[in-house]
MINU-381343 format. One record per residue (C-alpha): residue number from 1; x, y, z; residue in three letters. Coordinates in Angstrom, 2 decimals. Layout:
BEGIN
ATOM  zanu       px       py       pz  baro
ATOM   NUM        X        Y        Z   ala
...
REM end
This chain:
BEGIN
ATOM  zanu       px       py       pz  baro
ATOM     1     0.00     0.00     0.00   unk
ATOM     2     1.86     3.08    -1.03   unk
ATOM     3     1.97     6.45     0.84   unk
ATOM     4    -0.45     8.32    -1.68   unk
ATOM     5    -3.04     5.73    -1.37   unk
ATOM     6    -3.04     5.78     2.40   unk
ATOM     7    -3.44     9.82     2.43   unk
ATOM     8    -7.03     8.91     0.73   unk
ATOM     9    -8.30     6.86     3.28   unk
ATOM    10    -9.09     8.65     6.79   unk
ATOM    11    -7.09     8.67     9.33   unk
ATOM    12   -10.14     8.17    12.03   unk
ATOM    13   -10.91     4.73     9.84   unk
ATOM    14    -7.37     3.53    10.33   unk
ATOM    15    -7.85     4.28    14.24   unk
ATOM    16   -10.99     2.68    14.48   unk
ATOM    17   -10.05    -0.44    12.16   unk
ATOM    18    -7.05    -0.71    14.70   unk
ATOM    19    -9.38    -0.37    17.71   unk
ATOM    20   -11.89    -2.94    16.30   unk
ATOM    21    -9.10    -5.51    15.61   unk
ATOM    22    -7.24    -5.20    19.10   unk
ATOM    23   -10.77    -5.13    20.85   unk
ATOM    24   -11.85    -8.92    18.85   unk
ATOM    25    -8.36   -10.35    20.21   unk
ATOM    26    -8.91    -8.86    23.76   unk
ATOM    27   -12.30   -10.55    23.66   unk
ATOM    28   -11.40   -13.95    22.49   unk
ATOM    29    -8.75   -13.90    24.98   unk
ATOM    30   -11.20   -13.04    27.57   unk
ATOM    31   -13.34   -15.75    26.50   unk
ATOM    32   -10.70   -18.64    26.38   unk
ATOM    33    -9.72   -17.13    29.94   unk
ATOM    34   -13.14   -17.50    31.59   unk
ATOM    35   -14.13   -20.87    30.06   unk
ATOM    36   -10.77   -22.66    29.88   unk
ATOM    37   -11.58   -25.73    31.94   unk
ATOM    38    -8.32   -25.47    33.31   unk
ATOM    39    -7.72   -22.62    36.01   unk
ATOM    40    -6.45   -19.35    35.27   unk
ATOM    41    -5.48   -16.58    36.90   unk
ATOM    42    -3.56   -13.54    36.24   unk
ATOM    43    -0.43   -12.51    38.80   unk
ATOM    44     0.84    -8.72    39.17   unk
ATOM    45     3.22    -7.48    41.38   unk
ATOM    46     3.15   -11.44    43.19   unk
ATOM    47    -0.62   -10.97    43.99   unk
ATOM    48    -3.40   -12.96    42.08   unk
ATOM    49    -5.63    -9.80    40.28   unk
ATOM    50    -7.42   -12.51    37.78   unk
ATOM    51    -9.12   -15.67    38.51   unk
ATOM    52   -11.64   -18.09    36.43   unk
ATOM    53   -14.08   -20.28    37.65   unk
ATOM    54   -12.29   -23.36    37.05   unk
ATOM    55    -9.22   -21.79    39.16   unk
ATOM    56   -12.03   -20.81    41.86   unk
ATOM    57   -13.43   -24.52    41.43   unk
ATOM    58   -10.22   -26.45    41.91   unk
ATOM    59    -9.43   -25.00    45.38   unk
ATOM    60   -12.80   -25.02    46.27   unk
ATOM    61   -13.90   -21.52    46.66   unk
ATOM    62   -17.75   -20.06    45.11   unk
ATOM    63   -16.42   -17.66    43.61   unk
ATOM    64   -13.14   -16.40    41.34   unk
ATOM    65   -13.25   -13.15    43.95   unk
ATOM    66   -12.29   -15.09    46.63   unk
ATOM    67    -8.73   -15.15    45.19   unk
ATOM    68    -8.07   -12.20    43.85   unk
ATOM    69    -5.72    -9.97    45.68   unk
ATOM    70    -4.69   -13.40    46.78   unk
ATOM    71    -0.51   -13.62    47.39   unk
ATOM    72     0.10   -17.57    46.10   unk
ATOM    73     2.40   -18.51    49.24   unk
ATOM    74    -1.65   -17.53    51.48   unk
ATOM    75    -3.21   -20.40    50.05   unk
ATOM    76    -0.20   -22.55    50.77   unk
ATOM    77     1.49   -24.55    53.28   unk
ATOM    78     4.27   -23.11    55.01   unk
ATOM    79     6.96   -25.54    53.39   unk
ATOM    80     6.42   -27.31    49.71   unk
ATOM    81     7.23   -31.10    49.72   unk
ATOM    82    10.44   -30.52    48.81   unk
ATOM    83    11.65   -28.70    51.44   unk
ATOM    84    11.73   -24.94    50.35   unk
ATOM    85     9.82   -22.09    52.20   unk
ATOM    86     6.58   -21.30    49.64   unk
ATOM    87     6.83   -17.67    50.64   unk
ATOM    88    10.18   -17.76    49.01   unk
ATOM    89     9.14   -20.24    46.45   unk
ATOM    90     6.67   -18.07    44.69   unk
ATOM    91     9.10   -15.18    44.41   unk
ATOM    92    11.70   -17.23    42.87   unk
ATOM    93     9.29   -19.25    40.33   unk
ATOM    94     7.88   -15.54    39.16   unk
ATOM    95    11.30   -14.75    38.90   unk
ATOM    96    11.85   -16.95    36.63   unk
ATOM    97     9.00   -16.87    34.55   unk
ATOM    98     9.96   -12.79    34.38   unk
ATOM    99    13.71   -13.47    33.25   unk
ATOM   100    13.02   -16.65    30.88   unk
ATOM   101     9.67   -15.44    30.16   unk
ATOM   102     8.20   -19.22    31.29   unk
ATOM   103     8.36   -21.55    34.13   unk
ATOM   104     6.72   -24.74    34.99   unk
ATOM   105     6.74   -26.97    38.01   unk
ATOM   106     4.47   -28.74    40.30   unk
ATOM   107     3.07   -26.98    43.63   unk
ATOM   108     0.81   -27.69    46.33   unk
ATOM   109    -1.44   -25.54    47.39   unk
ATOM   110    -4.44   -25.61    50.37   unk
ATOM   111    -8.27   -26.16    49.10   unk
ATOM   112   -10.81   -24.11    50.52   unk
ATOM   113   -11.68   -27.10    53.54   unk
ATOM   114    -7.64   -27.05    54.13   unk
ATOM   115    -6.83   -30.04    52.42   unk
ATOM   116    -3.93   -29.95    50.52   unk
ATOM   117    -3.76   -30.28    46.20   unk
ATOM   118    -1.25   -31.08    43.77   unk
ATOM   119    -1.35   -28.88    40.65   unk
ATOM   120     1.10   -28.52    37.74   unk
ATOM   121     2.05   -24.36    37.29   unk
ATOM   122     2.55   -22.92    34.22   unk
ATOM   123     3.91   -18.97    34.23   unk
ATOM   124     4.09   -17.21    31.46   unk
ATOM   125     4.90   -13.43    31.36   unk
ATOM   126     3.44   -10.97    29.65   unk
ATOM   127     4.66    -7.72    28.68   unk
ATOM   128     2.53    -4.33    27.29   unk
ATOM   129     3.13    -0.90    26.99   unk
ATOM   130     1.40     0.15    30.37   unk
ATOM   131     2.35    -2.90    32.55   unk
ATOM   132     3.75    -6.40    33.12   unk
ATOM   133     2.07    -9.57    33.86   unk
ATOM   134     2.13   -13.36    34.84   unk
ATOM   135    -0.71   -15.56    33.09   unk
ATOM   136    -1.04   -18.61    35.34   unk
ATOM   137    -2.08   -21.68    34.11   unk
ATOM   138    -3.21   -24.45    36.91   unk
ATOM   139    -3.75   -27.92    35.97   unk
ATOM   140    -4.92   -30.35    38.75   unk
ATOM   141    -2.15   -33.20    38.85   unk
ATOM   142    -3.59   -34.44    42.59   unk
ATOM   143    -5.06   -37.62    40.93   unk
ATOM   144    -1.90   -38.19    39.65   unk
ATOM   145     0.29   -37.40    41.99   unk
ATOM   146    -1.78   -39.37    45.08   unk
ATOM   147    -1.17   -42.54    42.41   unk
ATOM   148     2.60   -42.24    42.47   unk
ATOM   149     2.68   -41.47    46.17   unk
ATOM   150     0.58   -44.79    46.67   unk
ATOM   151     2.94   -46.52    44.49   unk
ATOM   152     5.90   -45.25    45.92   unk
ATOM   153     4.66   -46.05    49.56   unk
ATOM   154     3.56   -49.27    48.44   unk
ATOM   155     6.90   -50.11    46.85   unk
ATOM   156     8.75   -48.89    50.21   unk
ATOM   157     6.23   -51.02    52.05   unk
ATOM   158     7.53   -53.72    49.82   unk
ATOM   159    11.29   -52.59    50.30   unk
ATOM   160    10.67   -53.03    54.13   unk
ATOM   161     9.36   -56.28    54.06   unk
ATOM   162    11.90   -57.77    51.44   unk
ATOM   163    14.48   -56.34    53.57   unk
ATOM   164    13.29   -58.27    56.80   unk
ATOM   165    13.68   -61.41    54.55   unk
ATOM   166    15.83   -63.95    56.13   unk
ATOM   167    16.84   -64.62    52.25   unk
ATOM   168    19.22   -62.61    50.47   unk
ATOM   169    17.54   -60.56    48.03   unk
ATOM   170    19.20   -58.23    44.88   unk
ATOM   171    17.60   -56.51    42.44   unk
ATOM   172    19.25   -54.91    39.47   unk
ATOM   173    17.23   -52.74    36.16   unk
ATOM   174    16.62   -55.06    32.96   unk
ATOM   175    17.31   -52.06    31.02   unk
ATOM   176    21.00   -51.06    31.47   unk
ATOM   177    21.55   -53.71    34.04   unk
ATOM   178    22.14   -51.07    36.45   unk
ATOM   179    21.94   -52.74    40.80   unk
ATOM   180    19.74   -50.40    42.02   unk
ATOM   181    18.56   -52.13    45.64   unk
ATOM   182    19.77   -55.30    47.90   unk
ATOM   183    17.93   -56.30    51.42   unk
ATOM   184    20.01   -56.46    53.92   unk
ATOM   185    20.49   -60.22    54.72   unk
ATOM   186    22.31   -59.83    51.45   unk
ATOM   187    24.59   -57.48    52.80   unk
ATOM   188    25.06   -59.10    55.79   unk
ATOM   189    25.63   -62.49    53.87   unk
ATOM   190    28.32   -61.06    51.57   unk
ATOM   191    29.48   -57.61    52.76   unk
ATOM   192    29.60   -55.86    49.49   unk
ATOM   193    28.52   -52.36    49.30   unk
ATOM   194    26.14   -51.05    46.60   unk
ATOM   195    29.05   -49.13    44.76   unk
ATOM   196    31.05   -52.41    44.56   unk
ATOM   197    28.15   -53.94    42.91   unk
ATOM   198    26.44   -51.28    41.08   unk
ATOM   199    26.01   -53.28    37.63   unk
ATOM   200    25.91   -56.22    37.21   unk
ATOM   201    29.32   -57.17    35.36   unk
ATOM   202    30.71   -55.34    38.60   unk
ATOM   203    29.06   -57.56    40.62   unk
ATOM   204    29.70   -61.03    38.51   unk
ATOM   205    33.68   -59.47    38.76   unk
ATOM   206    33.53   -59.27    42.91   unk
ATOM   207    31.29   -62.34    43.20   unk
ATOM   208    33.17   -64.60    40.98   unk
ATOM   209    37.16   -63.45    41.18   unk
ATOM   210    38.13   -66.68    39.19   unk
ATOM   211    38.09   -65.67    35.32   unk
ATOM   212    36.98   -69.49    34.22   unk
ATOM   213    34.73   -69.68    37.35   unk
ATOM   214    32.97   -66.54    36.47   unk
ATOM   215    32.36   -67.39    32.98   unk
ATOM   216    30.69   -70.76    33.91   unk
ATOM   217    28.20   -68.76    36.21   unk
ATOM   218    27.46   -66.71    33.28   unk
ATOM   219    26.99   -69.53    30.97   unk
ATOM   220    24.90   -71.09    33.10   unk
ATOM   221    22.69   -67.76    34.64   unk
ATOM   222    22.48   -66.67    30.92   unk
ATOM   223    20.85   -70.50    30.41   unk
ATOM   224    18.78   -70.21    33.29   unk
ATOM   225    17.44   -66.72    32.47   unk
ATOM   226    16.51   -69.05    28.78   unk
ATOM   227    14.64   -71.44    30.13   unk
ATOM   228    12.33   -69.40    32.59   unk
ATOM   229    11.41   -67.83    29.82   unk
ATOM   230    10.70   -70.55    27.49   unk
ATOM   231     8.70   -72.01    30.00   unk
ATOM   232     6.82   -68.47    30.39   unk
ATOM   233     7.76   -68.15    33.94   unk
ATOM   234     8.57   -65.60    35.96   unk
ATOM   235    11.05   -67.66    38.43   unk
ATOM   236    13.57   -69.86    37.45   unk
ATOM   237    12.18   -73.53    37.61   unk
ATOM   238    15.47   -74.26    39.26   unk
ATOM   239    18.44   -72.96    41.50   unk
ATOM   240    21.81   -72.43    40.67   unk
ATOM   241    24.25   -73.36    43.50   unk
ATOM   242    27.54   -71.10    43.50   unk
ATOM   243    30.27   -70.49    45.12   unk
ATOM   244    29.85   -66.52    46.34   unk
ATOM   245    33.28   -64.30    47.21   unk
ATOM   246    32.47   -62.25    50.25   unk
ATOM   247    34.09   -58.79    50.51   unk
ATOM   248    35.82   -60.26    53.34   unk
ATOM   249    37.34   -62.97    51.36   unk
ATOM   250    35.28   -65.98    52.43   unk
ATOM   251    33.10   -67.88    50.49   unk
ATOM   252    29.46   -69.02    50.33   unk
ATOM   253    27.91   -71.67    48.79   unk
ATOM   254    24.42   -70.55    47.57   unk
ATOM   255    21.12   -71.90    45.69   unk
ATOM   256    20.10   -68.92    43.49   unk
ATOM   257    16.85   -68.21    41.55   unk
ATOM   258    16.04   -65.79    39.18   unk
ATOM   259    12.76   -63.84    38.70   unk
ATOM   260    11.81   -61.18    36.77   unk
ATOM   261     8.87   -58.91    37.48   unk
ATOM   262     7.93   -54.97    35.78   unk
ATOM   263    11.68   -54.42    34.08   unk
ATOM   264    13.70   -56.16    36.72   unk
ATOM   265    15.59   -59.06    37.67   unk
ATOM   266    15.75   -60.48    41.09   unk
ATOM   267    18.48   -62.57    42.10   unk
ATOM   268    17.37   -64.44    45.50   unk
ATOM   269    20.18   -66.30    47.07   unk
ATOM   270    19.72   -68.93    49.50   unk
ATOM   271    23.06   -69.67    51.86   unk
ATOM   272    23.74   -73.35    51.89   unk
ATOM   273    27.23   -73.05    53.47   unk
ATOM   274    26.54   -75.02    56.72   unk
ATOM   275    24.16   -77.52    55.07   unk
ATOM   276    26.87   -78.32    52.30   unk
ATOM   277    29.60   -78.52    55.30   unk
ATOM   278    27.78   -80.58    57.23   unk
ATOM   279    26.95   -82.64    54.22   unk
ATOM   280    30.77   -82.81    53.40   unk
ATOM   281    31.72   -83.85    56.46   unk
ATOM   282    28.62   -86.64    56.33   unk
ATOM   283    30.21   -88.09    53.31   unk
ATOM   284    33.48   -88.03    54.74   unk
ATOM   285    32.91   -89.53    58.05   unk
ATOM   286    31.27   -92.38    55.61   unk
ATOM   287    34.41   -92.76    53.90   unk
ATOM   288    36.19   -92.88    56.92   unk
ATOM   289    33.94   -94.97    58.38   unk
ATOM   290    34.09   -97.46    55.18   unk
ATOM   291    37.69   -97.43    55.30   unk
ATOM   292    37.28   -98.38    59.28   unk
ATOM   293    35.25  -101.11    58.09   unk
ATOM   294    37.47  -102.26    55.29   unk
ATOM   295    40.74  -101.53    57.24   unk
ATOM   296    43.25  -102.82    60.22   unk
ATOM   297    42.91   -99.88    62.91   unk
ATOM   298    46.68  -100.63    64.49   unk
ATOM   299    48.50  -100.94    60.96   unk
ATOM   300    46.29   -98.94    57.94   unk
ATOM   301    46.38  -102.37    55.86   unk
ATOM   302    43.30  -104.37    54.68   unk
ATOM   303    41.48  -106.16    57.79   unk
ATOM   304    40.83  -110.02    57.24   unk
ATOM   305    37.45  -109.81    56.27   unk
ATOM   306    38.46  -106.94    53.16   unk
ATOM   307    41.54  -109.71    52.48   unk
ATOM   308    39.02  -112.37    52.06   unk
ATOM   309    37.02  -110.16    49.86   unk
ATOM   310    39.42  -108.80    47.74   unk
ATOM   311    40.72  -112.57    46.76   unk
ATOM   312    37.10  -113.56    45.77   unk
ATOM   313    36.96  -111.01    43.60   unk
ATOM   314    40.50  -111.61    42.17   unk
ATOM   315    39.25  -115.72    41.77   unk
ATOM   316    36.17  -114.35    39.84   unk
ATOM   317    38.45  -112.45    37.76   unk
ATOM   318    40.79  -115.83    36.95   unk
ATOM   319    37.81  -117.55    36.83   unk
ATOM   320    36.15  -114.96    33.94   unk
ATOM   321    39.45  -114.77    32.26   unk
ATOM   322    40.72  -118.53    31.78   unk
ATOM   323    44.61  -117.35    30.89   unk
ATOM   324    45.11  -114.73    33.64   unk
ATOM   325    46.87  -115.91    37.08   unk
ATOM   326    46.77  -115.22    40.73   unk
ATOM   327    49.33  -115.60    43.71   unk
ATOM   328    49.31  -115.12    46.98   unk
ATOM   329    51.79  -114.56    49.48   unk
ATOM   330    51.50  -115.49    53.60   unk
ATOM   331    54.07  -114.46    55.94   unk
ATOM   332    54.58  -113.86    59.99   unk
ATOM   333    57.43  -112.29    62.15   unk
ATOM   334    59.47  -114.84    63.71   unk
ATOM   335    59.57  -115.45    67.76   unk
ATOM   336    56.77  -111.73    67.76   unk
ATOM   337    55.78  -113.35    70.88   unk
ATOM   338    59.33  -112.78    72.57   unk
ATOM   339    59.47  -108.95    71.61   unk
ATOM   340    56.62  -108.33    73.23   unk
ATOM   341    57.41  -110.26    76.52   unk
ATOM   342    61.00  -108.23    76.58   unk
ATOM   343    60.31  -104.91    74.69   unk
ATOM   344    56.62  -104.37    75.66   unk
ATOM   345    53.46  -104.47    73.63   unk
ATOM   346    54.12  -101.02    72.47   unk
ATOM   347    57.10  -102.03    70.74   unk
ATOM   348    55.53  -104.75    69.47   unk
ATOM   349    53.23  -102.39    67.78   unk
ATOM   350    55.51  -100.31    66.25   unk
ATOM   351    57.15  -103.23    64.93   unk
ATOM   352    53.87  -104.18    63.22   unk
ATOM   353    53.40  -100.56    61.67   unk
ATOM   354    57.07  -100.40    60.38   unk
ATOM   355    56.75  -103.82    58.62   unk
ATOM   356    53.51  -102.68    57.10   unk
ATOM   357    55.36   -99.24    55.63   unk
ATOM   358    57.82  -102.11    54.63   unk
ATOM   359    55.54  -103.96    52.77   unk
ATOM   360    53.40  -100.47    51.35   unk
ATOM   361    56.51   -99.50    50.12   unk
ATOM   362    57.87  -102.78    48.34   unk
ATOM   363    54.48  -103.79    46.78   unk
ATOM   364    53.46  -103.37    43.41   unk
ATOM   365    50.43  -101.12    42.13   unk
ATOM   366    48.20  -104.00    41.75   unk
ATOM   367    49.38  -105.73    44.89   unk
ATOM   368    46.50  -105.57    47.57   unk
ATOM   369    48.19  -106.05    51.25   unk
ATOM   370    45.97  -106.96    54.78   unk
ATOM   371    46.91  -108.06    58.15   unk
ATOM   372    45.43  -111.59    58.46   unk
ATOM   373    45.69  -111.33    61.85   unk
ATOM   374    48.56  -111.06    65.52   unk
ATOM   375    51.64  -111.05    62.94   unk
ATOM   376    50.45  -112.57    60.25   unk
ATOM   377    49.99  -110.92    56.69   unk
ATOM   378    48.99  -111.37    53.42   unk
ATOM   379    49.49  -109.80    50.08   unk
ATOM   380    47.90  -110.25    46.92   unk
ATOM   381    49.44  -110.55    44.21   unk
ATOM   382    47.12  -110.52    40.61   unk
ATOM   383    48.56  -111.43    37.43   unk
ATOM   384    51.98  -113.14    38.88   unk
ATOM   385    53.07  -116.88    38.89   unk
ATOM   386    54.55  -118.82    41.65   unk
ATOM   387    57.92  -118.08    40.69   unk
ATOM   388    57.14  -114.25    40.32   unk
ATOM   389    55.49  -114.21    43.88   unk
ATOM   390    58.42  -116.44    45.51   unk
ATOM   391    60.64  -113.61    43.79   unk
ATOM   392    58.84  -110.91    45.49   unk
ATOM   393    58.47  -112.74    48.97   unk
ATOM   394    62.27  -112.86    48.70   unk
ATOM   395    63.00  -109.53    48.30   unk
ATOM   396    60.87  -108.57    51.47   unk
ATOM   397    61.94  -111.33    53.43   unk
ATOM   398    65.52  -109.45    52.63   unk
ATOM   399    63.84  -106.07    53.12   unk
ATOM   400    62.39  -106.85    56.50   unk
ATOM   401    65.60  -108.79    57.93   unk
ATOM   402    68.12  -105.94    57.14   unk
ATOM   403    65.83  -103.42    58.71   unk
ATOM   404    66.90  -102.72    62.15   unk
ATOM   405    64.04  -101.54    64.82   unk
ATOM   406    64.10   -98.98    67.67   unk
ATOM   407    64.57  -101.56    70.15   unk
ATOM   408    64.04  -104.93    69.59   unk
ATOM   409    66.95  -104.62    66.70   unk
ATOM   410    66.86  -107.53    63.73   unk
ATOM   411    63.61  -109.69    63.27   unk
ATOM   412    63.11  -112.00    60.44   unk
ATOM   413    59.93  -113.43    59.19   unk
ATOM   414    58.78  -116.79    57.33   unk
ATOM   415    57.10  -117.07    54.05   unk
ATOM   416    54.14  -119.06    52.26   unk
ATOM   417    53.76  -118.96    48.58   unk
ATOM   418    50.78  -120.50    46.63   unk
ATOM   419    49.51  -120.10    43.07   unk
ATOM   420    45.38  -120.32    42.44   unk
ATOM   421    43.97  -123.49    41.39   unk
ATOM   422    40.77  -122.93    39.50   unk
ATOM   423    39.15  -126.31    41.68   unk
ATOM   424    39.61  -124.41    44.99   unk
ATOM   425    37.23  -122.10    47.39   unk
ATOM   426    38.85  -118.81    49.20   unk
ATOM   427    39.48  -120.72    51.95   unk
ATOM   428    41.57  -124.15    50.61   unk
ATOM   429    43.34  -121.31    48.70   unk
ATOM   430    44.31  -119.66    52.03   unk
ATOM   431    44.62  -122.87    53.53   unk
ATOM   432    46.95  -124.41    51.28   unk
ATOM   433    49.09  -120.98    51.67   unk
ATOM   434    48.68  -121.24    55.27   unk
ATOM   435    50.18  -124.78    55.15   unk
ATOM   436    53.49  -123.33    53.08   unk
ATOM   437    53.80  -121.13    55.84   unk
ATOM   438    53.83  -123.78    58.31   unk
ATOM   439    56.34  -125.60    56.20   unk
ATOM   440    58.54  -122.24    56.47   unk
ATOM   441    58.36  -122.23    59.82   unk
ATOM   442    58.86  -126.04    59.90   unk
ATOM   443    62.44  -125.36    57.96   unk
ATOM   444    64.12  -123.35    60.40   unk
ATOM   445    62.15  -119.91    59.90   unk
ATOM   446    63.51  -116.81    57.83   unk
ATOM   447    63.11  -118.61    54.21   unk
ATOM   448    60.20  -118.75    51.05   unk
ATOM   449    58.25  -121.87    50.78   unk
ATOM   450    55.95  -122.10    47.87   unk
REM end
């Protein structure tokens, strides 16, 4: 529109064109104000000088009046939830909204009956030729916000009662695999601190020091995680049991399940130590207790019963396998009877362990060795003929004679020797060994009769 054109039209039409323009935008603003159905209200100088019904509404009050000239912090509790003074509050958040020209936060402020509300705040300022202003915008978050404080009080409540659990209890994020809460029985139970264990790979690397050890429990929790879910479960089916560092540097054998629940994964851990000790030492005190059974309590060797035993086995074994052979070698100190009358039946026992180590030591690896009983003893000897076993009885006959003992000095010893006739029971085989013994002792003692 050029300048000559605009000299034809009246300068009283401009104004009033002007007028009527900034008058329909002033009314449709006063319209959206009054029936927004969320509240607004208009601040100046910190004090309320604009209210709608729906601002009026929310807090409770008949009518918009009742808050104007209205400072925000009146309608307030002395301290937000946060902490901060409202008073102060209100002048900072207009502040705010003056420098930045917007603010938004959450506030509470006190209904009409003095209950309290949550509403969301938004500031905006607003600037004209005459004056400046805050337009308030309230929207009523109280719903909202008393859902998240049930939740949140209901997860504590949960917190509290998982961390009275007798169980050791860890839970860590699904999304970045972040540890964000443990009960304290598994604290107690391993010591670690949340910032030692904060992830997850931190906590496999403090858990599980041993590189090969650690990746076997991550094999095997990756394969458990699997299969709870291909069985659409939410807890493992199964436990783990592992072998747990403590900060401290002991260790703790645990059953572990896994369950996942709302984007995280609980690790429950269950302490076994005492149970698998005890169990330990139950299986150990039955081994000791077999070997008790099978064994001579003065000298370590086979008892008579385990001798028998083992050369049953041995004739089954000949017997199965037509080519294969079996000897078997009896033998007793000569004159025991005289070091115990003169040396004492403690020496007489030492004498019996020390020929034992003698024969332990000279014996070959499938040789099986008992006490048959007093000072006699017999050794088994599988795959060997007579002349291999009357070898052997030699060389310990040697062995046992050149040995000299603590006090009663040089003892010798007598020898049987018999080979396994397929026709014969255990006992005419020991009996027919027993008799070369006899003969031994028959030919002067000290010498190999087979």
């Amino acid at each position: 529109m050029t300048e000559a054109y605009l000299k034809i039209i009246p300068l009283k039409l401009i104004r009033q064109v002007i007028e009527y323009t900034i008058m329909i935008d002033l009314n449709t603003y006063k319209m959206l104000f009054y029936n927004s159905l969320d509240g607004m209200l208009i601040i100046e100088n910190e004090y309320f000088i604009q209210c709608n019904d729906a601002a009026a509404k929310m807090l409770g009050y008949e009518t918009p009046a009742q808050l104007i000239k209205i400072h925000p912090s009146n309608i307030s509790p002395a301290m937000q939830p946060d902490g901060s003074c409202s008073e102060d509050k209100v002048t900072e958040n207009i502040n705010i909204a003056m420098e930045t020209g917007y603010n938004r936060f959450e506030w509470v402020h006190w209904k009409a009956d003095g209950s309290p509300i949550w509403i969301e705040v938004s500031l905006t300022h607003i600037t004209t030729e005459e004056r400046q202003v805050i337009h308030v915008v309230w929207h009523d978050i109280d719903t909202k916000k008393s859902a998240e404080e049930r939740l949140l009080k209901s997860k504590k409540q949960v917190e509290d009662i998982i961390n009275k659990f007798p169980i050791a209890i860890v839970r860590c994020e699904t999304d970045n695999l972040s540890v964000g809460y443990y009960n304290h029985s598994f604290h107690k139970l391993f010591g670690w601190n949340l910032i030692d264990i904060s992830t997850m790979d931190k906590w496999f690397l403090n858990a599980y020091p041993d590189d090969n050890y650690r990746q076997e429990i991550i094999y095997q929790w990756g394969a458990l995680i699997e299969k709870t879910y291909e069985l659409n479960l939410v807890t493992s089916p199964y436990a783990m049991e592992v072998n747990v560092s403590c900060k401290d540097g002991s260790i703790k054998i645990c059953k572990v399940w896994y369950h996942s629940t709302f984007g995280n994964v609980f690790g429950i851990f269950y302490d076994i130590t005492k149970q698998k000790k005890a169990e330990n030492q139950l299986v150990e005190k039955n081994i000791e207790l077999k070997k008790l059974s099978q064994t001579d309590g003065l000298t370590g060797l086979l008892n008579r019963v385990s001798v028998e035993n083992a050369i049953q086995k041995e004739i089954n074994r000949v017997n199965r396998y037509d080519q294969d052979l079996l000897s078997i070698i009896m033998f007793d100190l000569d004159h025991f009877k005289h070091v115990n009358d003169t040396y004492g039946h403690a020496e007489g026992d030492l004498v019996l362990r020390t020929v034992s180590k003698l024969i332990e030591d000279s014996k070959r690896v499938s040789d099986q060795v008992g006490r048959w009983g007093g000072e006699e003893f017999m050794i088994l000897c599988p795959n060997t003929n007579l002349k291999g076993a009357m070898n052997h009885a030699e060389k310990l006959r040697k062995t046992i004679e050149t040995h000299s003992f603590e006090l009663s000095g040089s003892i010798t010893s007598s020898f049987g020797v018999a080979t396994y006739d397929p026709s014969e029971t255990v006992d005419k085989f020991c009996n027919r060994v027993d008799e070369r013994l006899y003969e031994a002792k028959e030919s002067g003692r000290n010498c190999v009769v087979g």
